[in-house]
C-alpha positions as CSV (number, residue, x, y, z in Angstrom):
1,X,17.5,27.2,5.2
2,X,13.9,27.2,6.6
3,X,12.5,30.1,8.6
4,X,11.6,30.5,12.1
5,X,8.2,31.3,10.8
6,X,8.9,27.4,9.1
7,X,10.3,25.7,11.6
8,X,7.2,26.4,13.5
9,X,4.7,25.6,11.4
10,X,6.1,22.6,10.5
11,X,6.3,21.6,14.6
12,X,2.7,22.3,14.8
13,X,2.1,20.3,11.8
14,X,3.8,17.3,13.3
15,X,2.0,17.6,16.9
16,X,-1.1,18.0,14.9
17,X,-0.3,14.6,13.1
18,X,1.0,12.7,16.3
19,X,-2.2,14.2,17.9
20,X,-4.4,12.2,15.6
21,X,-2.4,9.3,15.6
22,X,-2.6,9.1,19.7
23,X,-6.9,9.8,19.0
24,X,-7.3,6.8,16.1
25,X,-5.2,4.8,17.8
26,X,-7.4,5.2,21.1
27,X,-10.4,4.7,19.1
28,X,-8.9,1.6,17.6
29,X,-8.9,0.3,21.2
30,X,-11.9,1.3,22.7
31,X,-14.3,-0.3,19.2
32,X,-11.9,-3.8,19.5
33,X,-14.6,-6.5,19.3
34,X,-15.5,-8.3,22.3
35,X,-15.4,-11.6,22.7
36,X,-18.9,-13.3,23.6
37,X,-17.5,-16.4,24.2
38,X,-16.2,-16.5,28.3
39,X,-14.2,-19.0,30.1
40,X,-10.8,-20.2,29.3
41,X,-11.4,-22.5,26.7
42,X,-12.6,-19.8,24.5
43,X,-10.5,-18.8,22.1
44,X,-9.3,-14.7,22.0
45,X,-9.7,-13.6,18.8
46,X,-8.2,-10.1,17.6
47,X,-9.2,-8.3,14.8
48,X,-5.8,-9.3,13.5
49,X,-6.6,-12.5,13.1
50,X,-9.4,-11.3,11.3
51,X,-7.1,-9.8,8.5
52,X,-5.4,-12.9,7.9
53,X,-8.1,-15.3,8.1
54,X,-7.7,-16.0,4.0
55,X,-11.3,-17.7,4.2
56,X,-14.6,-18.1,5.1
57,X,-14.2,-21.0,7.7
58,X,-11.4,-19.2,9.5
59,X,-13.2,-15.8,9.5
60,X,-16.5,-17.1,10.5
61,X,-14.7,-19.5,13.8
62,X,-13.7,-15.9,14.6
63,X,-17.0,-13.5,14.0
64,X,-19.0,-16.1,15.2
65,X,-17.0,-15.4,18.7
66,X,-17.6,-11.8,18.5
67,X,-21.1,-12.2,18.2
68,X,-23.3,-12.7,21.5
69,X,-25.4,-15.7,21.3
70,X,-28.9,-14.0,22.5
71,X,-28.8,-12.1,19.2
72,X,-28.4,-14.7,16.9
73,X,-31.5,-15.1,16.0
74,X,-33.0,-11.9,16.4
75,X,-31.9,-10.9,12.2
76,X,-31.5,-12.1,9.1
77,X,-28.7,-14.3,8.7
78,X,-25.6,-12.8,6.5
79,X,-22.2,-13.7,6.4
80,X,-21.3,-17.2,8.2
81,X,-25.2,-17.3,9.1
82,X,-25.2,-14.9,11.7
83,X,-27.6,-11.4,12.1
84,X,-26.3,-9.1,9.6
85,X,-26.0,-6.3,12.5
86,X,-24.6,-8.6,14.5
87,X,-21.3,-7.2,12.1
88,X,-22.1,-3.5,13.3
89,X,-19.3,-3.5,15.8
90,X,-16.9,-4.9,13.3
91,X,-17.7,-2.9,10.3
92,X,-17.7,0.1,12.5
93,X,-14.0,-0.6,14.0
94,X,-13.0,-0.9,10.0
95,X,-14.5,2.5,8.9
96,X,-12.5,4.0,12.1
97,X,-9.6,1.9,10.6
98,X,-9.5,3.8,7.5
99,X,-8.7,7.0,10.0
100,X,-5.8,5.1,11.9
101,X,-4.5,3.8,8.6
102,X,-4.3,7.8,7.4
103,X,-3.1,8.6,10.6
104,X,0.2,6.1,11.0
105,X,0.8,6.9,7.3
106,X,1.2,10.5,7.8
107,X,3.2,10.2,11.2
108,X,5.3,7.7,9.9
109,X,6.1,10.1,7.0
110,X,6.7,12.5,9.2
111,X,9.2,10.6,11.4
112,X,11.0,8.8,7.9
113,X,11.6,12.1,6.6
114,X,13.1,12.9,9.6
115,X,15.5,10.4,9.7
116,X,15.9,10.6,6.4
117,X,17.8,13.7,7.0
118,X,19.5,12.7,10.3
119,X,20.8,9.6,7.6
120,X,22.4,12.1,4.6
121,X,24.0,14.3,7.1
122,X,25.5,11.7,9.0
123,X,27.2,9.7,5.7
124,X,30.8,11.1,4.6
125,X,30.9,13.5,2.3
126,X,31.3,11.1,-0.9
127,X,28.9,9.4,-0.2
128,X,26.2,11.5,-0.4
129,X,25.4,10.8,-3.8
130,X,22.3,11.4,-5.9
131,X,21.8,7.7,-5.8
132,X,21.7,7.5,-1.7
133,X,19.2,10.9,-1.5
134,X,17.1,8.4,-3.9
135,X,17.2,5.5,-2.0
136,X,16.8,8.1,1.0
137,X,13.9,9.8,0.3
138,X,12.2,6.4,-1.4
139,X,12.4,4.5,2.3
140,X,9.9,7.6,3.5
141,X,7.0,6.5,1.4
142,X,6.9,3.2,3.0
143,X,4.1,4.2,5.8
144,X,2.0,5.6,3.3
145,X,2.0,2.1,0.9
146,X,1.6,0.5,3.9
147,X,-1.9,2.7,4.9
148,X,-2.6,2.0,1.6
149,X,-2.7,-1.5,1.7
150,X,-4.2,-1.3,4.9
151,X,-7.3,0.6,3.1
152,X,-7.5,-2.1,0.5
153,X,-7.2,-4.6,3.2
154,X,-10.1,-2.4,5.1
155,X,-12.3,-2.5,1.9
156,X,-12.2,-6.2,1.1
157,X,-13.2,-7.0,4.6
158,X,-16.2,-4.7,4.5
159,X,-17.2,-6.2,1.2
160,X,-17.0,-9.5,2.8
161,X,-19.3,-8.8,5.7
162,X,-21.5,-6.8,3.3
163,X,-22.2,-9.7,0.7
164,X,-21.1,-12.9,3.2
165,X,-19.3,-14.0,-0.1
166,X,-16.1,-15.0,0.3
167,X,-14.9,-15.0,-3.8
168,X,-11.3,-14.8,-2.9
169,X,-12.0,-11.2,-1.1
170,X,-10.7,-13.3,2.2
171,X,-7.3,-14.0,0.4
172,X,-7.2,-10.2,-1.1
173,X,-7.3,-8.8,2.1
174,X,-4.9,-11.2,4.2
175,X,-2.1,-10.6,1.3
176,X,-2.6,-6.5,1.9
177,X,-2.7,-7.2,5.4
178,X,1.0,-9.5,4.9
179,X,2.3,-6.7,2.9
180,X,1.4,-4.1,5.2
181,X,3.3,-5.3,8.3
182,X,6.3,-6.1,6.1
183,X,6.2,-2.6,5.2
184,X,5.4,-1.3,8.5
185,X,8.4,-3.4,10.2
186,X,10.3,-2.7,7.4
187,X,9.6,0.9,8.0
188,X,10.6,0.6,11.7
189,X,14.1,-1.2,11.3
190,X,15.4,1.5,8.9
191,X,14.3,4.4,11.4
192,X,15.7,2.5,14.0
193,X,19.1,1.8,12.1
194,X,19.2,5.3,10.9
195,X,18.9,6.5,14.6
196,X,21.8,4.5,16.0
197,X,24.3,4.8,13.2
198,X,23.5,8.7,13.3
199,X,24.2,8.3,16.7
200,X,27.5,6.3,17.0
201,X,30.2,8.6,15.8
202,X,29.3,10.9,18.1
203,X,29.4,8.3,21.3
204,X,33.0,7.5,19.9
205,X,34.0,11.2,19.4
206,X,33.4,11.4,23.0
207,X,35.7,8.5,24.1
């Protein structure tokens, strides 16, 4: 049985955590690429769509909307034919996405551990078997694959915009990015579940 001296620390732990979740994510807003493209035919391009472009002619329809068209003759061409620091904004919002990745992995490993406890407590006494603590405590570690992926994901789009050579890195990335949600949702549904079927017996012991 944990401490009070325990207990606290690991509340200010979490608080820390959620704390730098709430700052990456709010970073994660503020760097989103603009669009330099204005009117309502223009297409409004995330950096989502970015993730899952797959290849070069998808990825460069959507930098080449992010990039304003005074400057794009003002550098080198790079990837898609456009300035190579005309990809400062976006490479800047990945780096900060490396952050947010470690940020949502940690909080959500917070929060599945959590309910992974709510879960065994709540089951019958049978059925709290080695088997289910397994299955239990394997469901935390989803988060974390899934800010893994998201740094592989991260890295293959850097590399990209780095070499403007697409060599399947496109692809790479858009299959982390696919396996990252899945995980993420995945991760979301459990808690969620494990939430309301903790929470049932209780609403019926009451009626």
């Amino acid at each position: 049985m944990n401490s009070p001296v325990q207990s606290s620390l690991h509340t200010g732990k979490s608080i820390l955590i959620g704390l730098f979740f709430i700052a990456m994510l709010i970073a994660q807003i503020l760097l989103a690429p603009k669009s330099a493209c204005v009117g309502p035919q223009c297409p409004c391009y995330s950096i989502v769509h970015f993730e899952f472009a797959s290849n070069a002619v998808r990825a460069c329809e959507i930098l080449s909307q992010w990039v304003p068209p005074a400057s794009r003759s003002n550098a080198s061409a790079g990837a898609c034919g456009l300035p190579d620091t005309s990809f400062d904004p976006v490479k800047q919002m990945l780096w900060w996405d490396f952050g947010f990745a470690m940020s949502y992995a940690l909080l959500g490993f917070v929060l599945m551990r959590w309910s992974q406890q709510v879960a065994l407590r709540s089951l019958p006494g049978k059925a709290r078997t080695p088997t289910s603590a397994n299955i239990a405590r394997c469901w935390c570690w989803l988060p974390v694959v899934a800010g893994a992926c998201d740094f592989v994901e991260n890295g293959a789009l850097l590399r990209y915009l780095d070499t403007g050579i697409d060599n399947g890195t496109l692809s790479v990335a858009a299959a982390f990015a696919g396996v990252k949600f899945a995980l993420l949702v995945a991760a979301l549904l459990i808690f969620l579940l494990t939430i309301a079927g903790a929470r049932s017996p209780r609403l019926e012991s009451t009626q």
